[in-house]
N, C-alpha and C positions, 0 to 999 in steps of 0.2 A: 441241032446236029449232035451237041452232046448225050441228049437222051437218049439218041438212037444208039448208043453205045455204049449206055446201060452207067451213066457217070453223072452225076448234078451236084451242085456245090450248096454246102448248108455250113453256115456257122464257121467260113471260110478255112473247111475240111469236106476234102472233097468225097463221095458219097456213090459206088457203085453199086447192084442193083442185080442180086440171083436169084432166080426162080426154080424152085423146085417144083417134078411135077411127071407122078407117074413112075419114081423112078430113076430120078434122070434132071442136071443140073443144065437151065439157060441162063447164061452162054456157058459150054463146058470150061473154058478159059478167058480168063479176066484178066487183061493187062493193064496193072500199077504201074504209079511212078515210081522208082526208088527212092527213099529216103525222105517219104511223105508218109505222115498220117493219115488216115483214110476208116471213113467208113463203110462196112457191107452190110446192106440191107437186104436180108434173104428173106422173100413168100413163097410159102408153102401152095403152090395152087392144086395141090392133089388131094387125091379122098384118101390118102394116109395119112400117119404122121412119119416127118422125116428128121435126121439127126445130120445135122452140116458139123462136120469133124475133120481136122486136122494136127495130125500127131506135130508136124515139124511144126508149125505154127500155136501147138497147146493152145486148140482152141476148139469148143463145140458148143451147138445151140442143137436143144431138141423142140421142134414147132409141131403143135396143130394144125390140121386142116383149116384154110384158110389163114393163119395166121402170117404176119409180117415182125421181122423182130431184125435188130442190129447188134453187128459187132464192132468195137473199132482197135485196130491195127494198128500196133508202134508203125516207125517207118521200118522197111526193109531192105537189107542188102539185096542185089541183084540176084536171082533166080528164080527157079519154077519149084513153088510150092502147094505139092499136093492135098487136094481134101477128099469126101468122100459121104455118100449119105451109108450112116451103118446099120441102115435099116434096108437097104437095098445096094448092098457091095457089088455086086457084078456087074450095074447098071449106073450106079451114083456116082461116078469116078468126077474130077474135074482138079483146076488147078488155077492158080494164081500165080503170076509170072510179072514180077518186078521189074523192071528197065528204065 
């Protein structure tokens, strides 16, 4: 059940799951716990490269095709924290949302 919701626990830090692709981030919205450290695990599954960036969160990852690569997140206060692929702004929007 947790997998299906893009979540698994490693290194008992928990461990969500974005896929880029085309464009365009699966799931567009990720929901955190609050005040947990957490890791995002973002694959590239498209024939570009795509750039996961987030101003409020001062963070980016640029991946290859094909590639899988992580980040890990202090905990966060409660709210909706925007990202974005900056290689495809119109279409890459998505967000991370603490609760």
């Amino acid at each position: 059940m947790l997998s299906a919701l893009g979540l698994a626990w490693a290194d008992d830090m928990p461990t969500f799951r974005l896929t880029a692709r085309e464009g365009r981030f699966e799931p567009a919205e990720l929901v955190v716990p609050q005040g947990v450290k957490f890791r995002l695990e973002i694959t590239n599954a498209g024939r570009d490269p795509v750039e996961f960036e987030s101003l409020e969160l001062r963070k980016e990852k640029v991946l290859a095709p094909g590639v899988t690569s992580s980040l890990v997140f202090r905990p966060m206060a409660p709210g909706r924290y925007r990202f974005f692929d900056d290689f495809h702004q119109t279409t890459g929007q998505g967000a991370i949302v603490a609760r």
